[in-house]
C-alpha positions in Angstrom: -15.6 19.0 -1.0 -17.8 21.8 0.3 -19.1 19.6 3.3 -15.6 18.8 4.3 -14.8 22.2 4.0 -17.8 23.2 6.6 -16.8 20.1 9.1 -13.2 21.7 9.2 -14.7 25.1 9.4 -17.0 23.6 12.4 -14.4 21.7 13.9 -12.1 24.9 14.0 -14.8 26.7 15.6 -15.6 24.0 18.3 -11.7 23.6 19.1 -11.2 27.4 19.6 -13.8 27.9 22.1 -13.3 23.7 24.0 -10.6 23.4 26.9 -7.8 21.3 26.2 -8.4 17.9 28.5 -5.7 16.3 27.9 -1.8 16.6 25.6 -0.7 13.2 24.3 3.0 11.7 22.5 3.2 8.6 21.1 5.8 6.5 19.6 4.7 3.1 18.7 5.5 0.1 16.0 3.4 -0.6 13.9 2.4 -3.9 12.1 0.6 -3.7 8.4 -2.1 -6.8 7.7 -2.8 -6.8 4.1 -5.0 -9.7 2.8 -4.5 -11.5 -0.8 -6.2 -10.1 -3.9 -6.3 -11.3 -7.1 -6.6 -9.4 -10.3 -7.6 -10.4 -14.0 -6.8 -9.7 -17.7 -6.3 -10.0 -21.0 -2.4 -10.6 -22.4 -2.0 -10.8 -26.1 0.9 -12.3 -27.0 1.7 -9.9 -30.4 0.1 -6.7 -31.8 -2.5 -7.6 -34.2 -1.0 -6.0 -37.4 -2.0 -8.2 -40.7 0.1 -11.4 -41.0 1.1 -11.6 -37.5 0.3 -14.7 -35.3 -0.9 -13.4 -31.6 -2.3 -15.7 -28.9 -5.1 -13.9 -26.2 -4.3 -15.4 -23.1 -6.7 -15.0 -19.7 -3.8 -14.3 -17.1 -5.2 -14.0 -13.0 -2.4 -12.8 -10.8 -2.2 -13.2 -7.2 -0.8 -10.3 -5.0 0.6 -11.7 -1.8 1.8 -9.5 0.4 4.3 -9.9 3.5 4.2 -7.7 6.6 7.4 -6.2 8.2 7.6 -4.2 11.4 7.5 0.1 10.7 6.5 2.8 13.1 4.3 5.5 14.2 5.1 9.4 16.0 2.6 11.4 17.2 0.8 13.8 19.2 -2.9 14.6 20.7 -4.8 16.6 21.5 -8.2 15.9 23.6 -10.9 18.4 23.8 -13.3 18.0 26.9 -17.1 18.2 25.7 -18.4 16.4 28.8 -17.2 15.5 32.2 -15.9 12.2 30.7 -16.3 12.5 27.3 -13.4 14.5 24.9 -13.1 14.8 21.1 -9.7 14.0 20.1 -7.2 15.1 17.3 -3.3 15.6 16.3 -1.1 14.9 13.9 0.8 11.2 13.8 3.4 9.9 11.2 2.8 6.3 10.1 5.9 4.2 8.5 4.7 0.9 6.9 7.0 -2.0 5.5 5.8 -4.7 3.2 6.7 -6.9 0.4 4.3 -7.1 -2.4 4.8 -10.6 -4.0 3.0 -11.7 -7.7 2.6 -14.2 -8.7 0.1 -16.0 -11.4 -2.8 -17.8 -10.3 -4.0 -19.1 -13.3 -3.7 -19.2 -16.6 -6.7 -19.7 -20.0 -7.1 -19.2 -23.1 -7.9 -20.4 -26.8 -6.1 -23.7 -27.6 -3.6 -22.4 -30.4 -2.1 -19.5 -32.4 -4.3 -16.9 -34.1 -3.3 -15.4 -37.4 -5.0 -12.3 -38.5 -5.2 -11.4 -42.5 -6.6 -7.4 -41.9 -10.1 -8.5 -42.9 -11.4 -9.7 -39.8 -10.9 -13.0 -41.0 -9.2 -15.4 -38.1 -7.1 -18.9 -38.9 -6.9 -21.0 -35.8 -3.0 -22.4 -35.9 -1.3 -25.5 -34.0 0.3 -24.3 -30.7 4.0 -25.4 -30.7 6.7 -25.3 -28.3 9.3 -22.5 -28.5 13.1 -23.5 -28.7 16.2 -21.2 -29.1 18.2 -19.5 -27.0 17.9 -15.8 -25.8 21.2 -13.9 -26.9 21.7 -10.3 -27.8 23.2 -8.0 -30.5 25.1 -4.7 -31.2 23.6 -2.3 -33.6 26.1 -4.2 -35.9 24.3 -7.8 -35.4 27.2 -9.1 -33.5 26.3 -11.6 -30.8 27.1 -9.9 -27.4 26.7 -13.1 -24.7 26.3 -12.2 -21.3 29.5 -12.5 -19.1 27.5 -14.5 -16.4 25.2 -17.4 -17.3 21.5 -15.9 -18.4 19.0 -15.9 -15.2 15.2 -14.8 -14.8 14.6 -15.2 -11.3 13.5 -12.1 -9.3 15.8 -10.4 -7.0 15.5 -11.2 -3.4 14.4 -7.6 -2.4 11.9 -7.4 -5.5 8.8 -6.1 -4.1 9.9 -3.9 -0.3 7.9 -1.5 -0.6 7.8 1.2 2.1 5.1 4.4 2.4 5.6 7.1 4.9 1.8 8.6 6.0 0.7 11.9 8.0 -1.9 11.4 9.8 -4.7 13.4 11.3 -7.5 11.7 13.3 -11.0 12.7 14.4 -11.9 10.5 17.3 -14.7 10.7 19.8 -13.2 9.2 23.6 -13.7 8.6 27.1 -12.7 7.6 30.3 -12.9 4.5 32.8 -11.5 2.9 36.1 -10.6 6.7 37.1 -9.2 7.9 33.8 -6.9 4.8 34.0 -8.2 3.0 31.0 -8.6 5.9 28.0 -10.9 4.7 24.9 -11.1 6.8 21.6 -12.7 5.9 18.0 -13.6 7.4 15.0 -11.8 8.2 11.5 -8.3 9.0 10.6 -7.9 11.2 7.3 -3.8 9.9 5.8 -2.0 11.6 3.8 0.8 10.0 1.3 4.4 11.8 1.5 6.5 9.1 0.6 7.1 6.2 -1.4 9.5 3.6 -2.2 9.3 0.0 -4.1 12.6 -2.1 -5.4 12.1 -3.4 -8.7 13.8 -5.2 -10.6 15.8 -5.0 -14.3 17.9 -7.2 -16.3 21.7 -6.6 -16.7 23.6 -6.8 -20.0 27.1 -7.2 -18.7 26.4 -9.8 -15.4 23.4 -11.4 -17.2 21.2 -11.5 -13.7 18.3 -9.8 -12.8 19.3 -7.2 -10.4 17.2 -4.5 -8.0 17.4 -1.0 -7.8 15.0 1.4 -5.6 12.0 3.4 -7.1 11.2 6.4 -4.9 7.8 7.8 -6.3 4.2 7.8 -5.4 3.0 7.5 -8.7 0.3 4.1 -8.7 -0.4 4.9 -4.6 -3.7 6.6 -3.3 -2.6 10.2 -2.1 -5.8 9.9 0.2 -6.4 7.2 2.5 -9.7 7.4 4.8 -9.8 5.0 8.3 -11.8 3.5 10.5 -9.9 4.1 14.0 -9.9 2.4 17.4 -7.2 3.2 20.3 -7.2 2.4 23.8 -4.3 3.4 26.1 -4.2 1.8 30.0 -2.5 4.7 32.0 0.1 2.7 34.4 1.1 6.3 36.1 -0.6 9.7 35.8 1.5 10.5 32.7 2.7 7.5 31.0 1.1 4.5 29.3 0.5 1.7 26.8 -1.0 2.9 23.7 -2.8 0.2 21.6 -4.4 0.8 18.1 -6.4 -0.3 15.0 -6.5 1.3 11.8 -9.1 -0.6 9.0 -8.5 1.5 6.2 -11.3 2.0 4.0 -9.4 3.1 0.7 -7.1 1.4 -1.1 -3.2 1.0 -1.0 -3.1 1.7 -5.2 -4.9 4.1 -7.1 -7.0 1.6 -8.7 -8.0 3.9 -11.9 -4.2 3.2 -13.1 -3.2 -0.6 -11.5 -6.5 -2.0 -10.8 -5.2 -3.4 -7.7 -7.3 -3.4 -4.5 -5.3 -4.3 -1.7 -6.3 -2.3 1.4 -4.1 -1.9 4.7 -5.3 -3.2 8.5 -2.6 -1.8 10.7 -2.0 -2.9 14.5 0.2 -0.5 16.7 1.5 -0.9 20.2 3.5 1.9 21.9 4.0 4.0 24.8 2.0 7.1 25.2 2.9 10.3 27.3 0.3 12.2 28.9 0.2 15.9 30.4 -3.4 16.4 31.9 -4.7 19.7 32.4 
């Protein structure tokens, strides 16, 4: 915390006393690459309370995820250090779109039931197939059937997830071909303002699964650290064709509360608009 205290407190300095090179807008879409990752555990059927049959089950589930189109605004500024070199910052706003899709990948365990007397002693039982139908009751036991035949498939928007980012980069950059080809990398430091996920829940009176819209960042990384790469081809003094890279180096979910790695790669292509000084 203290070092990135002193590298702000440095970079402050350094800005104050550099000559602006160069004022930069952006607008851009942006295209999120997320790779497959599976995750692990443990799902015990019942609690283990004396007398009660549970079954420990080895689950794997498989996070798919699949990429829609967002998009990025922003502004730059580029510091000159050197006849062609600059260091580069701003602020940019980053809208992502995917669908997160689970599925399990694979599923282990013991062959049959386990029943548990409260002595730590464990009786292996026969594993049986379930029958019955699911139905529900009133607080009086009446049966209250669904209106609509009973259905466990997910909803088709289960899973859009969106997540709106501010941005600040740190990039070192130069010039070529007479400042018509403009190259800058480095880091970009994101910062979570939004989120929003449809899930999904069962209803009593249509007896379908239906979806309804979560807007929380609770289970997301607040922080998200970059690895950043954009080169812009100036077609006239002042406008041009921005493309970017974004490998980002934390995360999507906070992994201390879901466990889930996934991590973004983003891909941007926009217009950029220059004023040089």
């Amino acid at each position: 915390m203290k070092g990135s205290l002193l590298l702000f407190c440095l970079l402050s300095v350094f800005m104050a006393e550099a000559q602006i090179k160069r004022i930069s807008f952006r607008a851009a879409a942006n295209y999120p690459v997320i790779p497959t990752v599976k995750t692990s555990g443990e799902f015990v059927s019942l609690s283990l309370v004396p007398g009660y049959v549970s079954q420990p089950t080895a689950i794997t589930l498989k996070e798919r995820y699949e990429s829609h189109m967002g998009f990025d605004l922003g502004g730059t500024l580029d510091y000159a250090v050197a006849p062609r070199f600059f260091i580069s910052t701003g602020l940019n706003l980053a809208y992502l779109r995917f669908k997160k899709i689970v599925t399990i990948d694979g599923i282990s365990g013991n062959d049959g039931l386990q029943m548990h007397d409260g002595n730590g002693s464990v009786t292996i039982l026969p594993v049986g197939e379930p029958f019955g139908n699911i139905i529900d009751r009133d607080l009086n036991g009446n049966v209250t059937p669904p209106t609509q035949p009973f259905s466990m498939g997910p909803s088709e928007d289960k899973g859009n997830t969106t997540t709106l980012y501010l941005q600040v980069p740190v990039l070192i950059g130069t010039t070529f071909f007479h400042d018509k080809l403009i190259v800058r990398g480095g880091v970009s430091l994101s910062y979570l303002a939004g989120a929003a996920q449809y899930l999904d829940q069962y209803s009593y009176s249509t007896g379908t699964i239906e979806s309804y819209k979560e807007k929380s960042r609770d289970g997301y990384s607040s922080f998200l650290v970059a690895g950043t790469i954009v080169t812009t081809y100036m077609i006239t003094r002042t406008w041009g064709i921005d493309l970017s890279v974004n490998k980002f180096l934390t995360p999507i979910y906070d992994t201390n509360q879901s466990g889930e790695k996934a991590k973004y790669t983003t891909l941007t292509l926009g217009v950029n608009y220059s004023i040089n000084r």
